[in-house]
Backbone as a printed PyTorch tensor [residue, N CA C, xyz], in Angstrom:
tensor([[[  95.3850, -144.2980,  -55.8400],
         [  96.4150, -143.8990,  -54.9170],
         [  97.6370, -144.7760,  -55.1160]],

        [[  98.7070, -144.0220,  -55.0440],
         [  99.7860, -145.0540,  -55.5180],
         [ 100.5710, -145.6450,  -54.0360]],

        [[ 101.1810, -146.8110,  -53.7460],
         [ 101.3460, -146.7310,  -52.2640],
         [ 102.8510, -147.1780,  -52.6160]],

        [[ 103.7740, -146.2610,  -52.0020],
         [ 105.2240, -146.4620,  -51.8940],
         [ 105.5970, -147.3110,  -51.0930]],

        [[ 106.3660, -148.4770,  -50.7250],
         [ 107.0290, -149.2410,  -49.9700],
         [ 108.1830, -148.2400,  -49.1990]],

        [[ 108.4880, -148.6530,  -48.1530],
         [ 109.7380, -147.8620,  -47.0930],
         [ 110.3260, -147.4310,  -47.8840]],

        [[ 111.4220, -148.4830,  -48.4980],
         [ 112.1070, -147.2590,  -49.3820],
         [ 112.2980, -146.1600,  -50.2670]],

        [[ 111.1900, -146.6150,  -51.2680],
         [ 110.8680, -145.3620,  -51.7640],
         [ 110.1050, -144.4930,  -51.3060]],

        [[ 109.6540, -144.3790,  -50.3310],
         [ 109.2950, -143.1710,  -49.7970],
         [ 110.4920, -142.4120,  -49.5250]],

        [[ 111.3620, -143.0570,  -48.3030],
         [ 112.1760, -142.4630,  -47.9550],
         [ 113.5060, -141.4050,  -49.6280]],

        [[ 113.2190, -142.3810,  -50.3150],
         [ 114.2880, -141.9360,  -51.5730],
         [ 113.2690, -140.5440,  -51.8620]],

        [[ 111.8840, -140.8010,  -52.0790],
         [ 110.9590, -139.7580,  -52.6420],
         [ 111.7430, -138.3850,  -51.8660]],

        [[ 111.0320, -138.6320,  -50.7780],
         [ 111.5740, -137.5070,  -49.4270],
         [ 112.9740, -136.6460,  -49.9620]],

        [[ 114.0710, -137.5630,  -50.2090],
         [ 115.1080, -137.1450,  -50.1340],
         [ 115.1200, -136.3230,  -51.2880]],

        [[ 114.5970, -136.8340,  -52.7110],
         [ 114.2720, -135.9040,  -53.7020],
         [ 114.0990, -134.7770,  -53.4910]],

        [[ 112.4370, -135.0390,  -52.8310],
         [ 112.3510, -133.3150,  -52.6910],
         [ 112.9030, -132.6280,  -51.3990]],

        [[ 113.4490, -133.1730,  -50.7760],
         [ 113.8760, -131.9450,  -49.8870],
         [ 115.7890, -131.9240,  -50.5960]],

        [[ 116.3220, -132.4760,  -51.4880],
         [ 117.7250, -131.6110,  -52.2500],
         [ 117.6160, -130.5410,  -52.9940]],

        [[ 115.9790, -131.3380,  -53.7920],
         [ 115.7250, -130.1350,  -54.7430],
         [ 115.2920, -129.1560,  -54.0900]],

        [[ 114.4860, -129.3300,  -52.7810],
         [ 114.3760, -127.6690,  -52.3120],
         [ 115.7240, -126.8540,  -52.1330]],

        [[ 116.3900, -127.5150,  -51.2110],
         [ 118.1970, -126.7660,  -50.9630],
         [ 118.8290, -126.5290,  -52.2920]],

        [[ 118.4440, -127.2200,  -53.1000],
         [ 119.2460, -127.0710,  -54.6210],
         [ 118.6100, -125.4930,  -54.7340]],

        [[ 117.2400, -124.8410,  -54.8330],
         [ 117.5640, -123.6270,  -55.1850],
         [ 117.9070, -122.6120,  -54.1930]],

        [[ 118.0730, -122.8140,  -52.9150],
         [ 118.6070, -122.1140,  -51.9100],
         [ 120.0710, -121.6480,  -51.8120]],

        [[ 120.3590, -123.2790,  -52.0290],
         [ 122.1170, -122.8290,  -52.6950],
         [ 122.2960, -122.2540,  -53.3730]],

        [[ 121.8260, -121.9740,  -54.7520],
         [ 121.7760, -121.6090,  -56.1320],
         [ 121.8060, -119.9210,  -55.6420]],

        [[ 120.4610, -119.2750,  -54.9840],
         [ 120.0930, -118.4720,  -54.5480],
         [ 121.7340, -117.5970,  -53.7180]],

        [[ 121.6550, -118.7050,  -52.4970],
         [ 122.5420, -117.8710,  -51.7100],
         [ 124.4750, -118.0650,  -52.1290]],

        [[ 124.2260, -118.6700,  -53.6450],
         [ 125.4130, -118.4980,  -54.3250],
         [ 125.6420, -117.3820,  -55.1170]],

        [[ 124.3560, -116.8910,  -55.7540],
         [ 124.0780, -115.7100,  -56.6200],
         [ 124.2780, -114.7480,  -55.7170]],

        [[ 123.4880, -114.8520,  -54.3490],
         [ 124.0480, -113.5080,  -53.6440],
         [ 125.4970, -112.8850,  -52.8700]],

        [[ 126.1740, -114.5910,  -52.9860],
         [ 127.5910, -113.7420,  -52.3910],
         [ 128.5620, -114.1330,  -53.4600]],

        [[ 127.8520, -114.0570,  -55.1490],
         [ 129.0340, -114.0250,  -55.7330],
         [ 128.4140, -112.1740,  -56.5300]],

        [[ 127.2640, -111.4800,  -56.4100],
         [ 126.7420, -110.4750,  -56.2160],
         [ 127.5800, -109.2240,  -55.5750]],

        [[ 127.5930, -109.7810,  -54.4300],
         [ 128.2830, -109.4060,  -53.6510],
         [ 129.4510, -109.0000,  -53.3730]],

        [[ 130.1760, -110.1690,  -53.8830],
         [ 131.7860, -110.4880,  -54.3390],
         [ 132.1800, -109.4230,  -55.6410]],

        [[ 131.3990, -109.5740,  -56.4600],
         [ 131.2260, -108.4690,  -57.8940],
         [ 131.1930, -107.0370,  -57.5030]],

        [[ 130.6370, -106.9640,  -55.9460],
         [ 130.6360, -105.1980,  -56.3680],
         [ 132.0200, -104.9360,  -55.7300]],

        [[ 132.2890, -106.1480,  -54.8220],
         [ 133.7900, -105.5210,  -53.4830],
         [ 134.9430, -105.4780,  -54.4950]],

        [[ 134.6570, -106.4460,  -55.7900],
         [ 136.3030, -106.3370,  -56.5840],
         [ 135.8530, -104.8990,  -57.2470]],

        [[ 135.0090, -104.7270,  -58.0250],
         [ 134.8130, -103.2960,  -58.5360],
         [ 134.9390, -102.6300,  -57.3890]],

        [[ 134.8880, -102.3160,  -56.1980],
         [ 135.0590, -101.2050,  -55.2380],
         [ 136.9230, -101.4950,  -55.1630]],

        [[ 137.2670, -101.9570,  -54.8490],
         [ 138.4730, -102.3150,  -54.8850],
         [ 139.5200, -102.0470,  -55.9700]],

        [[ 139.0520, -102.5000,  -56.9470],
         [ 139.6610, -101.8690,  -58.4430],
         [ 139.4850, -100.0940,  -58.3380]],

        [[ 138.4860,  -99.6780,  -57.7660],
         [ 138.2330,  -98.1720,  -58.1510],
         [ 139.0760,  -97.7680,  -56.8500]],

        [[ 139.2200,  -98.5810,  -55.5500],
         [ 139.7800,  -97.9750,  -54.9990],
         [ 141.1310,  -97.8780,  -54.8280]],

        [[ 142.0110,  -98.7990,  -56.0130],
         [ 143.4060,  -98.9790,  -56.4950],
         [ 143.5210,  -98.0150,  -58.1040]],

        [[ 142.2430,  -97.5490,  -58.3260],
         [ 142.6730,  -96.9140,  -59.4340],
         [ 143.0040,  -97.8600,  -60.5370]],

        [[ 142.5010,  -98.8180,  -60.4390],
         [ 143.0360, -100.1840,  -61.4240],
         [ 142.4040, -100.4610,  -62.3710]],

        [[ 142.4900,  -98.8770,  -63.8320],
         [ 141.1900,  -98.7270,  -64.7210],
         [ 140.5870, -100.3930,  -65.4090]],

        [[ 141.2120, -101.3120,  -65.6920],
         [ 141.6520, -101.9780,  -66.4160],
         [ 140.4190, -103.4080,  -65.1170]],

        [[ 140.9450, -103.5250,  -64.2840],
         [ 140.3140, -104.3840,  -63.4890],
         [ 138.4380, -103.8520,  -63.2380]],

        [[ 138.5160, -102.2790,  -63.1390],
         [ 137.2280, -101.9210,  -63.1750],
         [ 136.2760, -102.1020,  -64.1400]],

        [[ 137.1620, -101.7620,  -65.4440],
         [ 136.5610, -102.1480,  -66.3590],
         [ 135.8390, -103.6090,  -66.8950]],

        [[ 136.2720, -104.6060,  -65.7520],
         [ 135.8190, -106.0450,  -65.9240],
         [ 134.4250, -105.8160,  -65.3860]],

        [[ 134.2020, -104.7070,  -64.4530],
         [ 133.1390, -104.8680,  -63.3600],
         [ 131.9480, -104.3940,  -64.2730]],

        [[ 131.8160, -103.8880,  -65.4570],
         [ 131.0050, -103.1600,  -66.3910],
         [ 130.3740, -103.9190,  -67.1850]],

        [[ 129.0520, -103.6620,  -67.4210],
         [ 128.6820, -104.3550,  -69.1430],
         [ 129.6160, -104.4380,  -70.0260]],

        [[ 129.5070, -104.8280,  -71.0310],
         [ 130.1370, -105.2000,  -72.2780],
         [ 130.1670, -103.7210,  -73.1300]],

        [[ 128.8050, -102.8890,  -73.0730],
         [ 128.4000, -101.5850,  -73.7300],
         [ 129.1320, -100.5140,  -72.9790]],

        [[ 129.5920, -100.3500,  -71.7060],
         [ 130.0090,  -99.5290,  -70.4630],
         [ 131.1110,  -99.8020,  -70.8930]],

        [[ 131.9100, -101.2900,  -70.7390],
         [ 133.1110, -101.4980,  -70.5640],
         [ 134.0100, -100.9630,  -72.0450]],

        [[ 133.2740, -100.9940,  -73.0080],
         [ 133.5860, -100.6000,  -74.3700],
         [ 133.8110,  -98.8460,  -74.0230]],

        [[ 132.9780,  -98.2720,  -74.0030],
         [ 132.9040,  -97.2800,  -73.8860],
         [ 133.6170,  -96.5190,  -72.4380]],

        [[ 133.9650,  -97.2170,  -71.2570],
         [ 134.8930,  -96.3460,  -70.7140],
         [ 136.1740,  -96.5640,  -71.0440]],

        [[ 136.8520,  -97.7560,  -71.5900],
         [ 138.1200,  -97.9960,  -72.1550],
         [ 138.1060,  -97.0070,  -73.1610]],

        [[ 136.8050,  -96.1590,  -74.1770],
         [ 137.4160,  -95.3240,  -74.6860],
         [ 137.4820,  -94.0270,  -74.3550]],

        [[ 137.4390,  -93.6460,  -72.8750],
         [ 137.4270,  -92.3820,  -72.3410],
         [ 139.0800,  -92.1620,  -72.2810]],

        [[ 139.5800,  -90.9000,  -72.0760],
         [ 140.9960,  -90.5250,  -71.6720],
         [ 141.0770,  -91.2060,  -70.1670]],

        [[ 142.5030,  -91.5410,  -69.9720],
         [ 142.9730,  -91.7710,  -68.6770],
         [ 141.9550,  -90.9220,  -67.2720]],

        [[ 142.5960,  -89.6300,  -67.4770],
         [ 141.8230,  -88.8570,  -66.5650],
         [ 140.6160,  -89.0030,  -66.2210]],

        [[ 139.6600,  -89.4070,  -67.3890],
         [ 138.0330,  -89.3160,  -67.0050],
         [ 137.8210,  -90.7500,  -66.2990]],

        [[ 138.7870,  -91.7460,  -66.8090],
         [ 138.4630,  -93.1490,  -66.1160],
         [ 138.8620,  -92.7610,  -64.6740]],

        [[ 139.9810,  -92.3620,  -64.3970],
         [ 140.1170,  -91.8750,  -62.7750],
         [ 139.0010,  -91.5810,  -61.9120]],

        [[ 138.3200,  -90.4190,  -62.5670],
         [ 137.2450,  -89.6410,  -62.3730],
         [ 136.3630,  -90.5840,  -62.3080]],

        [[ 135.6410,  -91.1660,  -62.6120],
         [ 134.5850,  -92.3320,  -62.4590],
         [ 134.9800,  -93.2030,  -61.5800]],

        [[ 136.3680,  -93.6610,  -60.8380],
         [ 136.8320,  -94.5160,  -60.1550],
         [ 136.6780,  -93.4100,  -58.8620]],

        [[ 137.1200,  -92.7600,  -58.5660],
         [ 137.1980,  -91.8860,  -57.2670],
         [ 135.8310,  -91.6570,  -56.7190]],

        [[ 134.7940,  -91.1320,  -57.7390],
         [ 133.6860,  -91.4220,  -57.5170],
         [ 133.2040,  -92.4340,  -56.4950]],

        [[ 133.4470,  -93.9490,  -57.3750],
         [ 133.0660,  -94.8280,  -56.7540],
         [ 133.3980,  -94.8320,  -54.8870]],

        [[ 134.3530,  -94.3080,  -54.6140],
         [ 135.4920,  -95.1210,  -53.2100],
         [ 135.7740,  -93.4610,  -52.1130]],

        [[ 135.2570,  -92.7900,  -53.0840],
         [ 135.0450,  -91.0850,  -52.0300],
         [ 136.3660,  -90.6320,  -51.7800]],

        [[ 137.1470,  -91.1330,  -53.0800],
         [ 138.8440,  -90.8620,  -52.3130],
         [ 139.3740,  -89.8510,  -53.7380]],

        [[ 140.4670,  -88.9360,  -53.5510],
         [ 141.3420,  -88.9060,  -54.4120],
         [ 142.1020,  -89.5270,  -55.0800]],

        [[ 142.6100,  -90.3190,  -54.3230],
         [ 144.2900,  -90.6200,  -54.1950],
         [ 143.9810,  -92.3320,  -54.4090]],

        [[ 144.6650,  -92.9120,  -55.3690],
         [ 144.8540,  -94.4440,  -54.9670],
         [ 144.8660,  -95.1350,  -53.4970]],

        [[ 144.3170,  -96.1310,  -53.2040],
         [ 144.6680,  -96.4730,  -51.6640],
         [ 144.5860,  -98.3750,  -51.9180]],

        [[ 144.8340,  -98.8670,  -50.9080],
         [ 144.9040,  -99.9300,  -50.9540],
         [ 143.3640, -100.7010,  -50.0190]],

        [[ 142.9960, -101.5140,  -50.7150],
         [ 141.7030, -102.5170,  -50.2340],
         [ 141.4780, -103.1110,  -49.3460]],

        [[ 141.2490, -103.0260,  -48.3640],
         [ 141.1050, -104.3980,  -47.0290],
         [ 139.7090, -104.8320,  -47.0450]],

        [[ 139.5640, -106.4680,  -46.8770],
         [ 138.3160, -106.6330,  -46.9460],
         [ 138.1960, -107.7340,  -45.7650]],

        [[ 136.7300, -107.5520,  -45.2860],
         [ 136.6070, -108.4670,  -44.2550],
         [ 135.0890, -108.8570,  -44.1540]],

        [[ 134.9130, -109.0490,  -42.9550],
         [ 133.4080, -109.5680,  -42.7990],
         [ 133.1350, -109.0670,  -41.7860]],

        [[ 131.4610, -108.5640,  -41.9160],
         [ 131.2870, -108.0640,  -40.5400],
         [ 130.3590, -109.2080,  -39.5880]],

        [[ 129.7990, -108.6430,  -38.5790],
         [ 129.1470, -109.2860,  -37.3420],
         [ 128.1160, -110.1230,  -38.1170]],

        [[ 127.8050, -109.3270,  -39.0640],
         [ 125.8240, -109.9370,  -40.0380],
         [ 127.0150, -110.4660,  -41.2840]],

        [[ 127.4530, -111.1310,  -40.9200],
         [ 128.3070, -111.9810,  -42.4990],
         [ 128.5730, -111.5300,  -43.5690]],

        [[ 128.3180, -109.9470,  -43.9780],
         [ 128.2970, -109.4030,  -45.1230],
         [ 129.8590, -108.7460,  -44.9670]],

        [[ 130.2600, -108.6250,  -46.5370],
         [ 131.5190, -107.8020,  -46.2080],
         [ 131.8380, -106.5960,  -46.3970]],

        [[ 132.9290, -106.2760,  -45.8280],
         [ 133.0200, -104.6490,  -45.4540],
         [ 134.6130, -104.5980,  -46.2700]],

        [[ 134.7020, -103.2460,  -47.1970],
         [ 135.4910, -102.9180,  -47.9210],
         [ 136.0810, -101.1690,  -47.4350]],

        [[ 137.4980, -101.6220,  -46.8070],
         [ 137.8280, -100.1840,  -46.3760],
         [ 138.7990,  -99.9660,  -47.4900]],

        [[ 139.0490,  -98.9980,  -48.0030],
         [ 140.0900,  -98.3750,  -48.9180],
         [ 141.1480,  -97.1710,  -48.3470]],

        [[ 142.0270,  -97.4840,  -47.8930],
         [ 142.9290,  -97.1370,  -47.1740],
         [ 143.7710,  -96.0190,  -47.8970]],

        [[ 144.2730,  -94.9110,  -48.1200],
         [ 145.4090,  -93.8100,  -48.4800],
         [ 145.5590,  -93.3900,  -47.7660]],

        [[ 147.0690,  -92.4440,  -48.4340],
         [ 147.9450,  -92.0940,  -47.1420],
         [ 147.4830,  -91.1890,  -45.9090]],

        [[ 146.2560,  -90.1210,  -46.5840],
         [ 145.9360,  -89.2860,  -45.4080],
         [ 144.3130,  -89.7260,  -44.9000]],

        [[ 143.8730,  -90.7840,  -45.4010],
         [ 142.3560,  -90.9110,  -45.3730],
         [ 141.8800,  -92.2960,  -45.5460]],

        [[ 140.8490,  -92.5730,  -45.0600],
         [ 140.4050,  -94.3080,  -45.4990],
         [ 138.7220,  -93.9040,  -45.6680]],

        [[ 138.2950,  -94.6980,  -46.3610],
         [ 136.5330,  -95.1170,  -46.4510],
         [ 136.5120,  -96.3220,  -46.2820]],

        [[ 134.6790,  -96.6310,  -45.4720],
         [ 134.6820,  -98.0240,  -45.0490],
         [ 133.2540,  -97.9530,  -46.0340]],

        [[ 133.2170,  -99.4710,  -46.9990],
         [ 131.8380,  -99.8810,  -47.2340],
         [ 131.3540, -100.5640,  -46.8330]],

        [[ 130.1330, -100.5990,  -45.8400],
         [ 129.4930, -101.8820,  -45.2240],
         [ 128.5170, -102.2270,  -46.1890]],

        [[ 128.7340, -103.5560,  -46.0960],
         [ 127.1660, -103.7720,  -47.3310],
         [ 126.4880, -104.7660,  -46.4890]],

        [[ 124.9060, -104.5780,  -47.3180],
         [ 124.2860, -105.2430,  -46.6990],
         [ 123.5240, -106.2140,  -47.2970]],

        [[ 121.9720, -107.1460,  -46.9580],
         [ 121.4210, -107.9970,  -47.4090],
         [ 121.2820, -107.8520,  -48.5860]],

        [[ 121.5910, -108.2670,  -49.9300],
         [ 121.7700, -108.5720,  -51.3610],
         [ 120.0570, -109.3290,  -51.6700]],

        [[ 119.7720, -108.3280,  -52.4480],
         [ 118.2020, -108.6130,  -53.1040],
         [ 118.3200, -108.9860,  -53.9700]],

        [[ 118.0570, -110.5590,  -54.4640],
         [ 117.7570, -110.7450,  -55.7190],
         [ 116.8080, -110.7910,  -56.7400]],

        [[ 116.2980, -110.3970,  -57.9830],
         [ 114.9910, -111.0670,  -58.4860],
         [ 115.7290, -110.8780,  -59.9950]],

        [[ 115.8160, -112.3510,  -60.2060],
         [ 116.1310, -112.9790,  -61.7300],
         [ 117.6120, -112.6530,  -61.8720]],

        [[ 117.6230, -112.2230,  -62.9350],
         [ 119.0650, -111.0860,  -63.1150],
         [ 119.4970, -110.2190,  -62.6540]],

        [[ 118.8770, -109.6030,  -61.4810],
         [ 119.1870, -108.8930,  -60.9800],
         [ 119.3950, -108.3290,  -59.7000]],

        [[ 120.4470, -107.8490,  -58.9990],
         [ 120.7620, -107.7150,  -57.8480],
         [ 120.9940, -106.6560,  -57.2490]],

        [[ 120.5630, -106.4210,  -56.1940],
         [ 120.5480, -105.2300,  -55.1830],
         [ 121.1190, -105.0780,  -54.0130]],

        [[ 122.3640, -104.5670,  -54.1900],
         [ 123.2630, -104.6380,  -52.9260],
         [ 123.2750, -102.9190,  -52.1060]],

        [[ 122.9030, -102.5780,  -50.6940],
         [ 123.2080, -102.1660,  -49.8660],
         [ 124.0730, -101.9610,  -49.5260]],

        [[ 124.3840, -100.8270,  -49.4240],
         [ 125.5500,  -99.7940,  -49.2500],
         [ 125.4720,  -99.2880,  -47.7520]],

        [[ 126.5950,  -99.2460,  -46.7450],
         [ 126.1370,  -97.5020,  -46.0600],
         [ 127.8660,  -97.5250,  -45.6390]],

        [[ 128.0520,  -96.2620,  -45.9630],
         [ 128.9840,  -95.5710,  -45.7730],
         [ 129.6100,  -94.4190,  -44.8320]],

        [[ 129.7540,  -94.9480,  -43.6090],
         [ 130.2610,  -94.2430,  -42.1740],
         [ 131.1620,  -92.8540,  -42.8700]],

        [[ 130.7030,  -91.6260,  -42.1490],
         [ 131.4970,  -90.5010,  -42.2890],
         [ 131.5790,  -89.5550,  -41.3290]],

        [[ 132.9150,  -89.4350,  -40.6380],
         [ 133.1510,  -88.4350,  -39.4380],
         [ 131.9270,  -87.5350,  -39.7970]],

        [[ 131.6420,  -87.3910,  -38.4420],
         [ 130.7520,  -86.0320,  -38.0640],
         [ 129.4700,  -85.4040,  -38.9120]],

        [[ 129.0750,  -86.5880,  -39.9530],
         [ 127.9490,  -86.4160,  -40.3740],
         [ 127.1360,  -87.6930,  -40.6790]],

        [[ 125.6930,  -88.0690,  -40.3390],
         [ 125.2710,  -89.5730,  -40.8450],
         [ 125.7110,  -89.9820,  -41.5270]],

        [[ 125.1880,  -91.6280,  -41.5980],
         [ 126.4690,  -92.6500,  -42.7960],
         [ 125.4770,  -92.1430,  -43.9820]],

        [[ 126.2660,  -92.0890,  -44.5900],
         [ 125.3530,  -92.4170,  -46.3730],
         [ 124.8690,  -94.1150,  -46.7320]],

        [[ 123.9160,  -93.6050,  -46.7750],
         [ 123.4350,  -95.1990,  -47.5990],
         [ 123.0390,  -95.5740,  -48.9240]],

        [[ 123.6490,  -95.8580,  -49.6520],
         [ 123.5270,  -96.0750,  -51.8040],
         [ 123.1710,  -97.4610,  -51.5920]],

        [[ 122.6580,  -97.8990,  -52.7340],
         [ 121.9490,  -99.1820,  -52.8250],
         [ 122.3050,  -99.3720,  -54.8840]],

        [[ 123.1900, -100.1600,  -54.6590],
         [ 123.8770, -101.1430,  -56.0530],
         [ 123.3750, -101.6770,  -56.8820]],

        [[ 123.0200, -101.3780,  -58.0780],
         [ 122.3170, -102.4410,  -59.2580],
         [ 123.1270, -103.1200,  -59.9270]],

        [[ 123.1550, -104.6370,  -59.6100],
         [ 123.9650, -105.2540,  -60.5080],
         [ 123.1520, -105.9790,  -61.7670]],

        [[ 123.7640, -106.6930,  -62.6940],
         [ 122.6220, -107.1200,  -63.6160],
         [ 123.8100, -108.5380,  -64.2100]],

        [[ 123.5420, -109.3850,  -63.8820],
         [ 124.0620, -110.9180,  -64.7310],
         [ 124.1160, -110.4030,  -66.1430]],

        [[ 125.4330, -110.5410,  -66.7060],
         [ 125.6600, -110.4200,  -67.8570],
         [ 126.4320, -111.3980,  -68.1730]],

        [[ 126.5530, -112.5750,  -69.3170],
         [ 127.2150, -113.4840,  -69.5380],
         [ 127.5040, -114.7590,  -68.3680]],

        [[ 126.7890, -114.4210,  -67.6580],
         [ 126.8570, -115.4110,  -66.4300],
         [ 127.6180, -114.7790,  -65.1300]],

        [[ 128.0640, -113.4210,  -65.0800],
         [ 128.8350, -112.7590,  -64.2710],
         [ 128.2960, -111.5330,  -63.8630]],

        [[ 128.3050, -111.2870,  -62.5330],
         [ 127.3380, -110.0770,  -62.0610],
         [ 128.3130, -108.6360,  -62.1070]],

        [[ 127.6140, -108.1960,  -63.2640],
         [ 128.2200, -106.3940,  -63.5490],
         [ 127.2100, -105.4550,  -63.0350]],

        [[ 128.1080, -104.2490,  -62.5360],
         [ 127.8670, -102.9930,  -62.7470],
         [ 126.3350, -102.4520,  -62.9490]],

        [[ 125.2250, -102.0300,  -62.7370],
         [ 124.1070, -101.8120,  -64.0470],
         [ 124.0090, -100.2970,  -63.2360]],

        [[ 123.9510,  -99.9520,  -61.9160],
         [ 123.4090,  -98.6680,  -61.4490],
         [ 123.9060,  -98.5020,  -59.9760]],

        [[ 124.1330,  -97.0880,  -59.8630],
         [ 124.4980,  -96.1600,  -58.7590],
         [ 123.0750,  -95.5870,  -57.8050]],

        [[ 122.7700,  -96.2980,  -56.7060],
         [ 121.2780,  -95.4910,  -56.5760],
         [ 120.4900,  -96.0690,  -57.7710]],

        [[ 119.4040,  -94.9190,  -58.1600],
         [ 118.8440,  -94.5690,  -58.9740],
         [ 119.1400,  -94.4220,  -60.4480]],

        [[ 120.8740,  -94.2900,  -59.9580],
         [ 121.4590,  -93.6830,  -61.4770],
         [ 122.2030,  -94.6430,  -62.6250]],

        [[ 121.4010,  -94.9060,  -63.7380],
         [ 122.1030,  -96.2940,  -64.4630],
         [ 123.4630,  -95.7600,  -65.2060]],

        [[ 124.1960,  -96.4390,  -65.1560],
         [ 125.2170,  -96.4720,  -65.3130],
         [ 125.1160,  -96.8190,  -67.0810]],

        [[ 125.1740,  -95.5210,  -67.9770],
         [ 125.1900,  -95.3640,  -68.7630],
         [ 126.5370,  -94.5230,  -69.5610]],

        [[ 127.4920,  -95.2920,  -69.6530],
         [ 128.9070,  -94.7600,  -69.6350],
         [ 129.2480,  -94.0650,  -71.5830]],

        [[ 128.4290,  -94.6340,  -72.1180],
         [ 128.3440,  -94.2030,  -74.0150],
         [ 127.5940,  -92.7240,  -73.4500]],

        [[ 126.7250,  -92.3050,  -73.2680],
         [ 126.0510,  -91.3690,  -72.9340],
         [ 126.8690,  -90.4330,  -71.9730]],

        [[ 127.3590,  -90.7510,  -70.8040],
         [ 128.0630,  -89.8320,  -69.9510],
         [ 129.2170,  -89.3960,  -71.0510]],

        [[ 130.2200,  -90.3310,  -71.9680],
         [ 131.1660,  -90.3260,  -72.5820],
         [ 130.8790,  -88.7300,  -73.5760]],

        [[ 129.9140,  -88.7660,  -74.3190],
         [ 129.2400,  -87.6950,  -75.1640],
         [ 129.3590,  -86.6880,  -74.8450]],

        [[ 129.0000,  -86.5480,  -73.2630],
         [ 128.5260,  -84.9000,  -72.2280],
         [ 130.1890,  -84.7070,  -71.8080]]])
């Protein structure tokens, strides 16, 4: 049995309880920079800002929607934000600390509330729900995937975001 004197116990202690917070931080840094990754891509799509969206993509996506025509990049951006029309971004925080992304135009706005951010490894799962006059909110759920150290794009729902392939059809 090894027997520590006061102080090093106390130093021991302190060890392990940083290194526990060390991956908590780590953790709840991955999830609100996760997080942060999908509101600038919602934001870019909801300014129409092909060029900024295109940061939000893999490397394979981002290649391949820079080589779509103008128009079709639109088209994939409107998608994202339920709007026609360019609008401008407001972002805030709601009551549960997560943030909320409204996209504002001239005759219309959408609000995204997001919610608790799932992580496991590379990969992240952000919660969607999306308030709409006079019918339940929609709720989509975000696949992001760490690429190069920066959380992109990977899936819509269910649907991976396979932009070489959509490009083809």
């Amino acid at each position: 049995m090894i027997h520590l004197k006061w102080p090093s116990r106390v130093l021991v202690i302190v060890l392990f309880v940083s290194a526990g917070t060390g991956v908590t931080r780590a953790q709840q840094q991955a999830t609100a920079n996760a997080e942060s990754a999908l509101s600038d891509a919602l934001a870019a799509a909801c300014r129409q800002d092909s060029e900024a969206f295109a940061k939000s993509l893999t490397a394979e996506n981002a290649t391949a929607y820079r080589a779509l025509p103008g128009p079709q990049r639109t088209a994939v951006m409107k998608r994202f934000v339920l709007l026609d029309d360019p609008g401008r971004p407001l972002l805030s925080t709601s009551a549960t600390g997560h943030e909320v992304l409204r996209c504002e135009t001239q005759g219309i706005s959408t609000e995204m509330r997001f919610g608790e951010v799932r992580l496991r490894e590379n990969l992240a799962f952000v919660p969607m729900e999306i308030p709409l006059p006079d019918v339940p909110a929609r709720s989509i759920t975000f696949g992001m995937v760490r690429e190069g150290g920066n959380w992109k794009l990977l899936s819509v729902g269910l649907i991976l975001l396979d932009v070489p392939t959509l490009a083809k059809q």
